[in-house]
N, C-alpha and C positions, 0 to 999 in steps of 0.2 A: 533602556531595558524594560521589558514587560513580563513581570514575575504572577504566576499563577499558582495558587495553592488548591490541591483538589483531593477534600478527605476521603478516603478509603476504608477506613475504619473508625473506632472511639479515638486512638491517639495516633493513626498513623495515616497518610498521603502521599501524595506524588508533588512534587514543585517542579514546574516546569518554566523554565527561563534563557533567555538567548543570550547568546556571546557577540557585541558589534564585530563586524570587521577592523574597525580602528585598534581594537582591542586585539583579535587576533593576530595582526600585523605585528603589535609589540611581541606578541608571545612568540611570533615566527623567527625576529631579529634577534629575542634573548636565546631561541633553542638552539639558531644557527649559529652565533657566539658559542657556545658550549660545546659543540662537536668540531666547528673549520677547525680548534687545535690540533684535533687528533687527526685531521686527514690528508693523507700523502698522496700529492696530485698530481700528473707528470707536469712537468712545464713551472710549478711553483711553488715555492718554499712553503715545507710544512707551516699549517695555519694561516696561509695566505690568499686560499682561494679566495675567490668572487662568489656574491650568493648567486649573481648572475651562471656562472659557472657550476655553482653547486647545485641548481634548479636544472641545468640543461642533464646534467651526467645522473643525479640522482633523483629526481622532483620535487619541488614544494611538499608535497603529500610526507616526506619522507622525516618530515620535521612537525607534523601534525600532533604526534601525542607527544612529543616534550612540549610543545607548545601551548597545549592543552593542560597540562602539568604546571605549567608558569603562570595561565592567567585564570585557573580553575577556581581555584582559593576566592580570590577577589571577589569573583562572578558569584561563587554560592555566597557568601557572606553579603554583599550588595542585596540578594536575592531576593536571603530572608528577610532582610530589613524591610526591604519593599512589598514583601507579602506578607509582612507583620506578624510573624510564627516564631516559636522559642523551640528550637529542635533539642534533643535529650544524648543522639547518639551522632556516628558518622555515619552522612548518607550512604545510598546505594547508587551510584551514580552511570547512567545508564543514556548514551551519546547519541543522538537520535539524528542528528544532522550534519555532514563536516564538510559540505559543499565551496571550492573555491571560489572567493570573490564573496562570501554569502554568509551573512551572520550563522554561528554555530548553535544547533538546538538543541538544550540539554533538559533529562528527568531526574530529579532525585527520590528516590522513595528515601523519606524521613518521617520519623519517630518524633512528636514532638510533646511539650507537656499539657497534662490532663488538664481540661477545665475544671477552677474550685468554685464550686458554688458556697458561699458562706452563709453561714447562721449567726447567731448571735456570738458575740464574740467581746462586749462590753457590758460592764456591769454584771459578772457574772458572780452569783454565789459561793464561796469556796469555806472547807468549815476553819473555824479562828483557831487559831495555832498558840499551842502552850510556851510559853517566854520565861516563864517563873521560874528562877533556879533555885531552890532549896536547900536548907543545911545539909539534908542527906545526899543532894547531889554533892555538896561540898565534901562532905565527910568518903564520899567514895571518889572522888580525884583522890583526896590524902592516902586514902587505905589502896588505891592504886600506884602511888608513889612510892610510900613504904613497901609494898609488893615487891617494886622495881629494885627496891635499896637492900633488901633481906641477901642474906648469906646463904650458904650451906656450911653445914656443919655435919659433921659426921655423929652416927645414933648408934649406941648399940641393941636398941629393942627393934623388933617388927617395923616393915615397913608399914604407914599408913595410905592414902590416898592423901595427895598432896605433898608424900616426901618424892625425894629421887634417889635411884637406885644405880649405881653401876654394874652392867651386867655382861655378859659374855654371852652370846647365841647362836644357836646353828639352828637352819629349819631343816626337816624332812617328810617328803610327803612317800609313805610308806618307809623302802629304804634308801630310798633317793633322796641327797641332797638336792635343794633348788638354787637356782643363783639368785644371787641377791637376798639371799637368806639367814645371812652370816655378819658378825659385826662382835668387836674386842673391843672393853671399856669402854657401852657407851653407857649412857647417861640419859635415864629414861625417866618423864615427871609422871609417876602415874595419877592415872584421872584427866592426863591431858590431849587423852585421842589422838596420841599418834601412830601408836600400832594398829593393828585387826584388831577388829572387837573381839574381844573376853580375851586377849593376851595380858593387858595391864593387871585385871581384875585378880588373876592369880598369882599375880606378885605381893599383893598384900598377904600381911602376916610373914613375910619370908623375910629372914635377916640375914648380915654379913654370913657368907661360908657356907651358905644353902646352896644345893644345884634340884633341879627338877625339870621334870616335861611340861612344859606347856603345850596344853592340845586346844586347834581352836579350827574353826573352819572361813577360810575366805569365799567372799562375798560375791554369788552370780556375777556381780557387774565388775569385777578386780578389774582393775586395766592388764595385769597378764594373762590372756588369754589360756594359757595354759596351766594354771593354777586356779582360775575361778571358779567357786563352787566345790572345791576340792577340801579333805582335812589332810590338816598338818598338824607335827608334833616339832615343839622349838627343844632345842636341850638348850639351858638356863644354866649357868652360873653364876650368883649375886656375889660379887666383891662388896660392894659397901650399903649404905644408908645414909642417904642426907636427909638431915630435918630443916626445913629455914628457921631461921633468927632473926623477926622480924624487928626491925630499932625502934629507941623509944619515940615516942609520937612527942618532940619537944624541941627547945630553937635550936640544935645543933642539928638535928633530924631537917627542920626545914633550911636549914644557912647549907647544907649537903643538898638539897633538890635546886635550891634556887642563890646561889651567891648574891643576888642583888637584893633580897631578903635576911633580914637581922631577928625576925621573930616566927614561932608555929603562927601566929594572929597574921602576921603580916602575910602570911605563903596564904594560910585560907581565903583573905579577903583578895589575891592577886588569882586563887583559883575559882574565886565566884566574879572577879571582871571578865575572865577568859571563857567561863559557863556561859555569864551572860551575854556575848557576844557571839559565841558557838550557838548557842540557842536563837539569838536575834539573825542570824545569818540562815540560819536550819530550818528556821519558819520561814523565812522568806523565800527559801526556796523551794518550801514543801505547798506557799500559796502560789509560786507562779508555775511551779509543776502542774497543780489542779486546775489552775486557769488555763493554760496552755492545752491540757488536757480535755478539759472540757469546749473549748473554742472547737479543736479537730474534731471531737464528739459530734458536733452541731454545723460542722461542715460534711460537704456530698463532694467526692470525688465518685466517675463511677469505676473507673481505671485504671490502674496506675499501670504504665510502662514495666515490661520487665527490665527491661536494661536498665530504667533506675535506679531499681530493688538490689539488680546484680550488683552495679557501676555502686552502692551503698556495702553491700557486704565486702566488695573487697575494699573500699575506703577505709573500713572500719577493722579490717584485719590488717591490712598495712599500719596501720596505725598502731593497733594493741603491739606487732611484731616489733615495730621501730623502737616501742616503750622499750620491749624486754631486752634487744640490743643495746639500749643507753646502760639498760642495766648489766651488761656482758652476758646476756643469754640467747645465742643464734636461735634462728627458724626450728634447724635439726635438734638443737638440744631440748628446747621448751617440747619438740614433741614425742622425743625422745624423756625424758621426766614425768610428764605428764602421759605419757603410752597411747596417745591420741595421734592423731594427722589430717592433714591439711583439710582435705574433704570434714575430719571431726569440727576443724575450725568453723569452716565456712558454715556447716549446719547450725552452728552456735550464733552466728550472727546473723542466720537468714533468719531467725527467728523473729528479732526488733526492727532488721530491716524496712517492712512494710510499713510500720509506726515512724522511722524514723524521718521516711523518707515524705510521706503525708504529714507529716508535722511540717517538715521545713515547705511544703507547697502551701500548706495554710497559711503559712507566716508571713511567705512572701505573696501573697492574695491580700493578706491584710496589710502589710504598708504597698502594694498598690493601691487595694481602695481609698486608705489613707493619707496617697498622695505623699508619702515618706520618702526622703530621702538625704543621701548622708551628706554633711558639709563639710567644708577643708577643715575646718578646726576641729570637730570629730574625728577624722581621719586623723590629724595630726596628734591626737590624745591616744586614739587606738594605735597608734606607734609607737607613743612614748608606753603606754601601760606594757604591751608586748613585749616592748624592748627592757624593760625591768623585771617583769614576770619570767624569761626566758632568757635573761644577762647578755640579752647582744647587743649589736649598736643598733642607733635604728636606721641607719642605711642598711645594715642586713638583712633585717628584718622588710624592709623595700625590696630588696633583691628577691625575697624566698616568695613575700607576697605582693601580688600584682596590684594597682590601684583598683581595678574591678573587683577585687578579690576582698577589699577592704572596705570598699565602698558596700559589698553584697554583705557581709558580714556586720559593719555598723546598720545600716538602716536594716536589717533584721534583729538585733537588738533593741532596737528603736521601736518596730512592732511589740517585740515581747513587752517592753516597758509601758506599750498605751493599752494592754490587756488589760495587766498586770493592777496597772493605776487606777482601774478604775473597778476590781475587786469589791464587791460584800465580803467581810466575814461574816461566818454567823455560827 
């Protein structure tokens, strides 16, 4: 085979390559296989004909594109190898010769990936990351713990900001009820932004057996379109007042947060191991962001393909979708709750898209020039890690991911990690 790659634009060409006759022969005898079942021929049992027979009544020609369909794959894949190009999309494949007796002549217009020119990409400056955990960080895990452990209790003064309230509501914009504006004993913390702005705010001072209007105005951007920008009045009924009852800060208090703790000393000094290693993981991630960040910086692509940008947004929203499914939240429900849709998604993620996708071209620019690449024993650690991380065996995890797939994913790690290593703080 004689494969020719001839650019046409910054990322895209034509590959132009033949099919042998030896080759076509095969694809002739697999397509003829596939059809003699089905054909009823006088003189002999169905799927019995002869190709001799099948060639006089209907012709060779007649088995051309299944057979072009059988040995197509092979041929483009052979193709690129041989004309050393990394395509991004599926060609456009465009048959330019299918002469009997006579190698077949094929075009592909392909899309393939940008050249990265790199910049500096070792030894890069990144600023030094705070590791220091402090009492006061200590003292706010506790005071966030006790947060967690506090009661309600029932008040009979005024509500404050920080108690909760039981209330009753109905909205109406004019004298129109709206849907979804109505709700019986709920349970509202105010100060914690979960209503329209300035509905909380006028619940303070109002105690058990109050009723009143709350008037407030939703926000240009509401996700109900037919409410946005609009005033409304809620009719309010307060049932109750809860004030929290925060426990005492003492070893019963911490033997209640952590049973494998016997003393408050003991809970703080297990909350400043967990600080300190939240913190030592937090900065390592916040220096190889910046490296990372900076290598793409100092890299020149001049182009990036659209279909990778696309072929990324929806990666990345099949992805966030599948999350919310583990979680029991369909497609239609999250868009439904959220008042967004599919197109809102997509915009949300074309946004990173372009970064995401020139970061990973850099990366794998850098362990090629690096000369990177993954070995069994790696491969077989990124199985076992996966397979603990995600509780499966790791034969499934083989099934879900290809050895290519494992292989591209370690020795890209392997890049980040020779940025990374060779870091300034300053």
């Amino acid at each position: 085979m004689t494969a020719k790659f001839e650019k046409k634009g910054t990322n895209d060409g034509v590959l132009t390559f033949s099919i042998a006759n030896e080759e076509i022969q095969k694809g002739l005898t697999t397509a003829f296989n596939r059809v003699k079942g089905n054909l009823n021929v006088p003189g002999f049992r169905k799927g019995k004909v002869s190709r001799t027979v099948f060639n006089r009544m209907y012709g060779e020609e007649a088995l051309y594109e299944d057979a072009l369909n059988a040995v197509l794959p092979a041929a483009y894949e052979a193709a690129v190898l041989e004309a050393g190009i990394d395509p991004v999309a599926q060609p456009k494949i465009d048959v330019k010769s299918m002469d009997k007796g006579e190698a077949w002549t094929i075009e592909a217009e392909v899309t393939v990936k940008p050249e990265v020119k790199l910049g500096e990409y070792k030894n890069l400056t990144v600023e030094k990351q705070d590791t220091e955990v402090t009492d006061e960080d200590v003292d706010a895990r506790v005071k966030s713990a006790q947060e967690q452990q506090a009661e309600l209790a029932i008040k009979e003064d005024a509500a404050v900001e920080g108690d909760t309230v039981v209330i009753d509501f109905e909205g109406f914009v004019g004298d129109e009820a709206f849907e979804g504006g109505k709700g019986e004993n709920y349970s509202l913390e105010l100060g914690s932004g979960s209503f329209i702005p300035g509905f909380e705010e006028q619940l303070v001072g109002q105690k058990a057996g109050d009723s009143l209007d709350v008037t407030v105005t939703f926000p240009e951007d509401y996700q109900a379109e037919d409410l946005a920008g609009k005033e409304a009045v809620f009719k309010v009924t307060v049932h109750e007042v809860k004030a929290k009852e925060l426990p005492e800060l003492d070893d019963e208090f911490a033997k209640d947060v952590d049973d494998s703790v016997s003393s408050l000393a003991e809970l703080k000094e297990k909350f400043r191991q967990e600080l300190t290693e939240s913190k030592a993981q937090a900065a390592k991630d916040a220096v190889e962001e910046a490296a990372i960040r900076q290598a793409v910086e100092n890299a020149e692509i001049v182009e990036l393909p659209h279909v990778m940008v696309h072929d990324e947004v929806h990666r990345a929203m099949d992805e966030f979708l599948n999350n919310m499914q583990r979680q029991g939240i369909s497609p239609e429900m999250y868009y439904q709750l959220t008042g967004s849709t599919e197109q809102d998604l997509h915009q949300q993620f074309e946004a990173e898209a372009d970064t995401r996708v020139k970061t990973n071209l850099v990366i794998e620019a850098i362990a090629k020039a690096e000369g990177l690449e993954a070995t069994e024993e790696e491969i077989a650690n990124e199985i076992k890690e996966l397979s603990e991380t995600y509780n499966m065996p790791e034969a499934q995890v083989k099934r879900v991911l290809t050895e290519d797939m494992l292989k591209h994913d370690v020795t890209m790690k392997k890049a980040v990690d020779l940025v990374t290593s060779t870091v300034v703080e300053a």
